[in-house]
N, C-alpha and C positions, 0 to 999 in steps of 0.2 A: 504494500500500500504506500502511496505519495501523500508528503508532508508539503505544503507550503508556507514556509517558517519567515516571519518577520523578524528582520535582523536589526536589531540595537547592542549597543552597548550593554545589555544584562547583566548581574553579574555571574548569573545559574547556566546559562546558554548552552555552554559547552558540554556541561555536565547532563542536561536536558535530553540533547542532543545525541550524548553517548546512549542514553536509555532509551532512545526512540529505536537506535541502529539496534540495540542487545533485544528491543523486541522485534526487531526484522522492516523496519520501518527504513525509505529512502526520501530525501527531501531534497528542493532545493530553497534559495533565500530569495528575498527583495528585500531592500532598504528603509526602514523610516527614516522620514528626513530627521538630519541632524538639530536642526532648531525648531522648537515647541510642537515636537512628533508629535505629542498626543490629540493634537488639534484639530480639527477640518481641513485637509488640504487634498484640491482638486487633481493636482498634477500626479499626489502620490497614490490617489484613489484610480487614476488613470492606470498607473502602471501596475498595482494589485492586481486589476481588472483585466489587461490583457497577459500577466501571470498566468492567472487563472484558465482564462480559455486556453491559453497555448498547452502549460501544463498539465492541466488536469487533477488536480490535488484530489484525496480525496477530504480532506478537511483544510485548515490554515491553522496555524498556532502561533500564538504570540504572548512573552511574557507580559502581564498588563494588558488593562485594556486600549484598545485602538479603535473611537469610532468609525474613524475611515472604512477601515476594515470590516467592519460589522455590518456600513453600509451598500459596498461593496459584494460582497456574501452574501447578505440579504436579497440582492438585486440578482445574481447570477445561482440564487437555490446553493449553496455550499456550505458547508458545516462551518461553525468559528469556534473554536476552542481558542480560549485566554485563562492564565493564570494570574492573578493577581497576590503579589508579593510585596508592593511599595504600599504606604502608608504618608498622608493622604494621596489618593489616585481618585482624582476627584473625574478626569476622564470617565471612571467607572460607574461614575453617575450622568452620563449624557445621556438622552431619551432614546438614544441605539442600545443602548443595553436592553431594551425589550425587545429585538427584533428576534425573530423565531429562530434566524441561523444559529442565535448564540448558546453557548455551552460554556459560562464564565463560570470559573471557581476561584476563590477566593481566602487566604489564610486565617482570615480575621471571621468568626462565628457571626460578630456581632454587626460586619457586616452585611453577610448575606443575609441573615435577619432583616436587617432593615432594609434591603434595597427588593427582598419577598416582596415584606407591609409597603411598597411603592410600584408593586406591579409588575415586580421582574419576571419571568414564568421559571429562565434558566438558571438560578444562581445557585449552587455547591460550597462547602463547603470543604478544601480541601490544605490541609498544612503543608508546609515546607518538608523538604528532604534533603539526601544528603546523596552524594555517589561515593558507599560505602565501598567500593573497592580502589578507587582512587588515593582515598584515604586513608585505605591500610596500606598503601606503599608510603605512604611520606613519613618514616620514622626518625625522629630528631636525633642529629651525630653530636659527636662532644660542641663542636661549633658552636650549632646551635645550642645547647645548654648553657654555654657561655652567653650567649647573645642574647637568649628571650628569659634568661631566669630572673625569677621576681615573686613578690607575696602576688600582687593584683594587675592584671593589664586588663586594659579595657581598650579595643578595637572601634573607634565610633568618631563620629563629629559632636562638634558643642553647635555650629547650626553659627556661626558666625564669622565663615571663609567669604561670603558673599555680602550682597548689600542688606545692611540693617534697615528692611521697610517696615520694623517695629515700633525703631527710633523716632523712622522718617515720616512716620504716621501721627506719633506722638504732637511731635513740633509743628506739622502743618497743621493739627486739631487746635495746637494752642491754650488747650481746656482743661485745669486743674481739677474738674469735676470728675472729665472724664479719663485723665492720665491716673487720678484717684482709684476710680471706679476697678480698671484694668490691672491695677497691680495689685489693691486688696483680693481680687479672682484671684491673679496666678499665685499669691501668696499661699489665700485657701486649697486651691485645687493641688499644688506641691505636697502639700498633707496629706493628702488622701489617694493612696494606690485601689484599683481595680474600679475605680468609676468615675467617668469624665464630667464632670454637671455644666462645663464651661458654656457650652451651647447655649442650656434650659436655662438660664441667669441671665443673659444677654439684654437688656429689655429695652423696648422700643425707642429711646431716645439716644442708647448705645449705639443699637442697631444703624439709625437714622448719622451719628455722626461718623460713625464708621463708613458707610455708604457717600458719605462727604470727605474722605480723605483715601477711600481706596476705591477707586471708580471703576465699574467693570469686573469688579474681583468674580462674578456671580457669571460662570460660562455660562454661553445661551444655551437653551435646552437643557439644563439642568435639573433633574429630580434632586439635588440640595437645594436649602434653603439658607438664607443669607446668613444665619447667627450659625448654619454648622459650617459655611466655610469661613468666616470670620474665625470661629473656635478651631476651629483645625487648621485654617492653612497660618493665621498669625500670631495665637495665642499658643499652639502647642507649639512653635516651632520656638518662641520663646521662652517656655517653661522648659523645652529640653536643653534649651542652653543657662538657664537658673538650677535645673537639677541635676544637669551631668556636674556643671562645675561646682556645688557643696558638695555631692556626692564625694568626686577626687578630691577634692579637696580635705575634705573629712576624713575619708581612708589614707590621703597623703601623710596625716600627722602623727596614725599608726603604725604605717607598713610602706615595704618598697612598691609604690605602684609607677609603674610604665604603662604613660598613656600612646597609644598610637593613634594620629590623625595628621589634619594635612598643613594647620598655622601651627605656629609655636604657641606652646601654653604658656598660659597667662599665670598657672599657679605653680607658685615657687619650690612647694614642695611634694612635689612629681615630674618625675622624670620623660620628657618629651622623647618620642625615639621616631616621629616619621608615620611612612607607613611602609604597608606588608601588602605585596602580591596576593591577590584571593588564592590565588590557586596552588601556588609552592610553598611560599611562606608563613602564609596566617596558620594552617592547620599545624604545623610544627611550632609557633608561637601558643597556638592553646594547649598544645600536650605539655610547654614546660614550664608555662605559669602553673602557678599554685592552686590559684582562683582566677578566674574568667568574670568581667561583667556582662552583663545587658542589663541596659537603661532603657525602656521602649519610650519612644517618643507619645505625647498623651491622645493622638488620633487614634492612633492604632488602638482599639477600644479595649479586645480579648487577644489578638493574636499572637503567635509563637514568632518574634523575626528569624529570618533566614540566620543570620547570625546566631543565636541560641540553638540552633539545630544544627549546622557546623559544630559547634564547641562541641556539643555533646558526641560528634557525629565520629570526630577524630578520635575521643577518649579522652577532654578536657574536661577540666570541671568546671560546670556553671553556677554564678550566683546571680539569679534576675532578681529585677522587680516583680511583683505581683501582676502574672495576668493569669486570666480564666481558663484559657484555652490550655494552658497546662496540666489543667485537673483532667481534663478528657482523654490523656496521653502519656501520662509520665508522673509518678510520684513524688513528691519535695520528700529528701532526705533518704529518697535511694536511688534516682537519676539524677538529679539536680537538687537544687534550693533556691525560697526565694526569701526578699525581704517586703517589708509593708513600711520601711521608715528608715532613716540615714542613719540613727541609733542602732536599729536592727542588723542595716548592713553591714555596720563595725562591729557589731557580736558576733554577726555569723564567719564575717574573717577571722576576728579573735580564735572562736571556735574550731573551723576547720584549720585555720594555721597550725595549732598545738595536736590536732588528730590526726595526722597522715594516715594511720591505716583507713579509719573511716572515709577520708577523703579518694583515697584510692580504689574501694569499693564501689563507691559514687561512680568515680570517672569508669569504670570498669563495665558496671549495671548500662550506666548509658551510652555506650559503646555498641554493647549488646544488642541491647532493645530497636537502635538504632537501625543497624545491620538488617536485624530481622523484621521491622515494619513498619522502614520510611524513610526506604529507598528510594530515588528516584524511579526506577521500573514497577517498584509497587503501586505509587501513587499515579504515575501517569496511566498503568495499568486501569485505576479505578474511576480514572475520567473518562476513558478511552468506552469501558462499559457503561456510564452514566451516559454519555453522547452516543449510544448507540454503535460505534464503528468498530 
């Protein structure tokens, strides 16, 4: 059977890909355009479309959704499988996500929930995986021991390599009410792991000044509403940069934590080191850390990131935040662990720092579990029969 695979930058791709060939599957690519792919564009909808008749696919996959793509497939009767793995992917809310070609799954539970309750017919629920054989080849040499050893590294962005339109929003408001308003939220909502209320608080004169300093933010054709991308694309993207940095910060004044991203940090006492190749080097960086983060950004409402699923995937050990979607999959305190509080997350490093055996069991457990159910061939396996093909 032929794949017609939409080619970006992903970070899973390749890995994807390997589990398409292991299930007997051949594909070829087309390109999204490189600037604001996930948009409406006529030219790249053209060349989908004569893709399509030339090749003969018998469905198209892409990670993320693409309404181009959906509307495209829709037009010529062809299947569209999409995975959704980015947080917010507010693409995944354009009024083509109802189109009947589609077969969208999506990592996040409390996603597809709510995009059902808006009428979607196709939406799945499906988490991340890992290409466990890939995995078990990258075993870390003395080098690497040298290189990645450490109590804490955490793998991630603080979300302020790019333009602060948090700031720049602030200042054109000009409105002590409402600069008020915004930071008593993101103070509140940083306390509270496993539920976002940022949206349901918004209230109409927020709403309305927001609307006056960020114009357009609301894609057309949108099943979102204006206070969930407000909360998701400006409010979360700045509590992850208020709660990654106390986070390291906190853990900095413990333990050796090496952070990996792409600015120089800002806090004195953690150790910048860059970054790490997804593919060769990260996995040998979480088998020599001690402990592993993940910090989910606060859109992502339930889901498991990709990155958490690596960790575990290689034989790292993971210490997350609180999300739901782990209770459906994986036990705290024998695949993983999480924390509910920046207090919490200093206990639980205290704690696994001075256990190694237990800590080793962990990384071990979820190794395993991993291997055996959530894989990439298993999971693609499961969509593959959800869409029929």
């Amino acid at each position: 059977m032929k794949i017609l695979f939409i080619e970006w930058n992903s970070l899973c791709i390749a890995d994807v890909k390997s589990a398409f060939a292991n299930l007997g599957y051949t594909w070829e690519g087309v390109a999204a355009p490189k600037k604001d792919r996930f948009e409406r564009n006529e030219e790249f909808e053209d060349r989908v479309e004569k893709k399509i008749v030339a090749y003969k696919p018998d469905f198209v996959f892409s990670m993320n959704f693409f309404p181009s793509v959906s509307i495209v497939c829709n037009k010529t009767n062809t299947k569209y499988l999409s995975w959704i793995y980015d947080n917010p992917q507010t693409s995944a809310y354009h009024i083509s996500v109802k189109n009947e070609c589609n077969y969208v799954f999506s990592y996040d539970s409390h996603m597809v929930e709510q995009l059902r309750g808006r009428g979607v017919p196709h939406i799945y629920y499906a988490p991340m995986a890992v290409n466990a054989r890939r995995l078990q080849t990258l075993t870390p040499d003395q080098m690497d021991e040298v290189k990645y050893s450490c109590d804490v590294a955490f793998v991630g962005s603080l979300y302020n390599e790019g333009t602060d339109y948090y700031s720049i929003m602030l200042a054109k408001a000009n409105d002590p009410y409402f600069t008020g308003f915004l930071e008593g939220l993101l103070n509140s909502q940083k306390l509270v792991y496993g539920y976002n209320f940022m949206a349901e608080v918004l209230t109409a004169p927020i709403v309305e000044k927001f609307r006056d300093c960020a114009k357009d933010l609301l894609p057309e054709d949108s099943l979102l509403t204006e206070r969930e991308i407000y909360a998701d694309v400006f409010l979360s993207q700045k509590l992850a940069t208020i709660n990654r940095m106390e986070l390291l910060y906190m853990l900095g004044n413990y333990f050796d934590v090496h952070f990996y991203t792409y600015n120089e940090s800002m806090l004195e006492n953690v150790k910048h080191r860059g970054t790490v190749n997804y593919e060769s080097e990260m996995p040998r960086l979480f088998q020599v850390a001690k402990i592993n983060l993940n910090d989910t950004r606060r859109s992502n409402k339930n889901g498991i990131p990709l990155r958490a699923m690596d960790i575990m995937g290689c034989g790292g050990f993971l210490l997350s935040n609180y999300q739901e979607d782990f209770f459906r999959h994986f036990e705290p305190g024998v695949h993983m662990d999480m924390y509910g509080s920046l207090e919490e997350a200093v206990d639980k490093c205290d704690f696994y720092l001075k256990h190694e055996i237990e800590r080793e069991q962990i990384k071990q457990k979820a190794r395993e579990i991993m291997a055996a159910e959530h894989t990439y061939e298993i999971r693609l396996g499961e969509m593959l029969k959800t869409a029929k093909i």
